[in-house]
C-alpha positions as a printed Julia matrix, in Angstrom:
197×3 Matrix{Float64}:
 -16.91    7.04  -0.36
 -19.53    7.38   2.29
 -18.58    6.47   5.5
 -20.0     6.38   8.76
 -17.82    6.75  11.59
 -20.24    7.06  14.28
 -21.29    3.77  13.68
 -17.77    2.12  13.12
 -17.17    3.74  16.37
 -20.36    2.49  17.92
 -19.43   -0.57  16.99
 -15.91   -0.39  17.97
 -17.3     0.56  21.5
 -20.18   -2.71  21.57
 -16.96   -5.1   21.11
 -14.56   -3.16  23.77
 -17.51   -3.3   26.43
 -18.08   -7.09  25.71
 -14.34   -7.82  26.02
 -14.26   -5.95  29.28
 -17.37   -8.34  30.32
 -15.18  -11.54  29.69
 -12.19  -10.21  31.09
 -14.09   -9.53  34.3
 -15.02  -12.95  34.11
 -11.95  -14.47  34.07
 -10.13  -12.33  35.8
 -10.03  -14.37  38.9
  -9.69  -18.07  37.13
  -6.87  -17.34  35.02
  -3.27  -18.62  36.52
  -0.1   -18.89  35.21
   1.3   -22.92  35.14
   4.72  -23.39  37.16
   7.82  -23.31  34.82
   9.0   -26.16  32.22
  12.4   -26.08  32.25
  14.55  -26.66  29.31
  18.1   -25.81  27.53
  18.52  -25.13  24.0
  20.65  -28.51  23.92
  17.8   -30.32  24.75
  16.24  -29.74  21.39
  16.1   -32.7   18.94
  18.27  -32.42  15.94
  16.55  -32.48  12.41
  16.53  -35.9   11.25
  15.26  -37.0   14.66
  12.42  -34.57  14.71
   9.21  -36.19  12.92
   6.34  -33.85  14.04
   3.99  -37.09  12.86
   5.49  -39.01  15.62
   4.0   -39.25  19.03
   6.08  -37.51  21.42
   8.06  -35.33  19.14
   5.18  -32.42  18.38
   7.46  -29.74  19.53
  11.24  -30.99  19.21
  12.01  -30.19  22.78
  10.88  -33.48  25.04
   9.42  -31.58  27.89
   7.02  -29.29  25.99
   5.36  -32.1   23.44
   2.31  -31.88  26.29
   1.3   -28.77  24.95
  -0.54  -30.13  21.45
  -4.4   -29.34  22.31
  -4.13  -25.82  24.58
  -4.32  -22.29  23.63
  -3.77  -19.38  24.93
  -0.71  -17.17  26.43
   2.75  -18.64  27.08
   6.28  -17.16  28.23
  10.02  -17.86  27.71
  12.06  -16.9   30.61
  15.62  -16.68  30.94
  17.39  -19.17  33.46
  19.11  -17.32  35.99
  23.3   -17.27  34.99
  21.98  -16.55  31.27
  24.48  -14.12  29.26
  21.89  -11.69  28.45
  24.33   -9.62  26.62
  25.76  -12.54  24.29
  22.17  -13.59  23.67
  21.06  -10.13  22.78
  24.56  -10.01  20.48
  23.22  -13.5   18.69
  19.72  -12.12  17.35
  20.82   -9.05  16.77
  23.61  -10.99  14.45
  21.35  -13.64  13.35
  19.04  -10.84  11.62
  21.14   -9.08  10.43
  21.3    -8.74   6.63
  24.87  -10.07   6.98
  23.91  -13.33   8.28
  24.33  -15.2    4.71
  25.22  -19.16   4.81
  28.17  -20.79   3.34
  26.69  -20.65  -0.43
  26.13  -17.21  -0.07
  22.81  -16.82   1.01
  20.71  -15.18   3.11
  20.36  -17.09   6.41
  17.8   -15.27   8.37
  14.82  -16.57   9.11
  11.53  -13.92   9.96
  12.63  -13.86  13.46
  10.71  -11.97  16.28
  11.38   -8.12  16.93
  14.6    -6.68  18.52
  12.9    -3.73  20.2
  15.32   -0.19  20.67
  17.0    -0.15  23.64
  16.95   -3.66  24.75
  20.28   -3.45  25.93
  19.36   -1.48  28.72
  16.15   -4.0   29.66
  17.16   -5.18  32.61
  14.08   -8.21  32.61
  14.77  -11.71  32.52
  12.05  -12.06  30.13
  12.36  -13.56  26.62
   9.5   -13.6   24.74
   5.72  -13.31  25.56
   3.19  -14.91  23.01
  -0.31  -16.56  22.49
  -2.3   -18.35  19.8
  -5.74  -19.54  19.07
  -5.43  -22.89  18.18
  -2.63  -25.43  19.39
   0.05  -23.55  21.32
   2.5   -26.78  20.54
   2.84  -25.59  16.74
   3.21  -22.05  17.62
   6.07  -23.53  20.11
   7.35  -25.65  17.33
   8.29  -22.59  15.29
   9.75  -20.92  18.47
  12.04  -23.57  18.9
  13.19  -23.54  15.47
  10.8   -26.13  13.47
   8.97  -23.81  11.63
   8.67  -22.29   8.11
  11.53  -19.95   7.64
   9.43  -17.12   6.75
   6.68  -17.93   9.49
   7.12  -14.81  12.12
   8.92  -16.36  15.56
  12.06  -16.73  17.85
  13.25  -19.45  15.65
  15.85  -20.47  18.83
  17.81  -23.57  17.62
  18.89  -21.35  14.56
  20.64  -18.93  16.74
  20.3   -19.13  20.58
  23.95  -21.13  22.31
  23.07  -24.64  23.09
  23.77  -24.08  26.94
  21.04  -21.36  26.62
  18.44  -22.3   29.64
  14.83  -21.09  29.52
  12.07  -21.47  32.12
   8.45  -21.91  29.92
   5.28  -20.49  31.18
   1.83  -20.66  29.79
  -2.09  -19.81  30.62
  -4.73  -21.96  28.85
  -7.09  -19.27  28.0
 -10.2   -20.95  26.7
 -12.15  -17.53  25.03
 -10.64  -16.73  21.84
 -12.28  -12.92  22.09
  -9.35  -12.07  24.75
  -6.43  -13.91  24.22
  -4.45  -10.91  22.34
  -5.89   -8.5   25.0
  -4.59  -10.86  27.83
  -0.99  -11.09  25.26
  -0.8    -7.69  25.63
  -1.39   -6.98  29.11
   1.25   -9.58  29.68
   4.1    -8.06  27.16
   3.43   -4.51  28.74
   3.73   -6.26  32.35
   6.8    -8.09  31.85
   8.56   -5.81  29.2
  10.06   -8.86  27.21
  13.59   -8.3   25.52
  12.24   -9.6   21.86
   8.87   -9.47  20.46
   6.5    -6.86  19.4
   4.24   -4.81  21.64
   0.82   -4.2   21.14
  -1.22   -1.97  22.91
């Protein structure tokens, strides 16, 4: 095998210095949208939800706006959350002993506990971002979503007096919306959810 890693690595470097460009360039434009409010109760139930229907894209009423952005989004906690019975219900909900009353396996591929979140002391939740249509990424978040599709999954597991605050940044350049995920995740130091550098 012949390879060339001065040119991988050149190459590596012409893509780092042209994400740096656009980052400079939107440095200053980006901004974060005030909060959405919602509880976990306010999610439809299942034979309500019709993601054909006008109106019910995401299952949660206040977030259907969402269907033609992209970009970065956050879940906050409401102040007067339980952290620690939340943190108690993923870390139950994925566990391999989480089997439904036919003796299955009821987990669902839910986002990353992370070591040590039980001393996190952020309000955080979750930190995120897609590429196309942020509603169906937010659709699987709230629990609408293929069971094996990687996200929080929340009506399967979160208590229905659960209040979150919802965040997001449209982010129009596709070339920086991980970076900009990233910087965001390391910033707020969410309790779930993986961590790229």
């Amino acid at each position: 095998m012949n390879i060339s890693f001065s040119n991988i690595i050149d190459n590596k470097n012409k893509i780092l210095k042209e994400k740096i460009i656009l980052l400079e360039k939107v440095k200053n434009t980006l901004k974060v949208e005030e909060p959405i409010n919602f509880s976990i109760s306010d999610i439809v139930t299942k034979d309500i939800y019709n993601p054909r229907k006008k109106g019910l894209k995401v299952g949660v009423p206040q977030l259907n706006f969402l269907e033609n952005l992209k970009g970065s989004y956050i879940f906050q906690l409401a102040p007067n959350n339980n952290k620690v019975e939340l943190i108690e219900k993923i870390i139950q909900f994925r566990s391999k002993d989480n089997i439904d009353i036919d003796g299955n396996d009821a987990r669902r591929a839910t986002a990353k506990v992370p070591k040590g979140i039980e001393n996190n002391n952020r309000n955080i939740l979750y930190v995120g971002s897609i590429l196309n249509d942020i509603h169906s990424r937010i659709k699987a978040h709230i629990g609408f979503g293929s069971k094996t599709y990687y996200a929080m999954h929340l009506k399967h597991w979160a208590p229905k007096d659960l209040k979150l605050n919802f965040y997001y940044c449209n982010i129009e350049e596709a070339k920086i919306i991980n970076d900009i995920e990233a910087a965001l995740a390391e910033h707020l130091n969410p309790l779930i959810g993986k961590r790229e550098k």
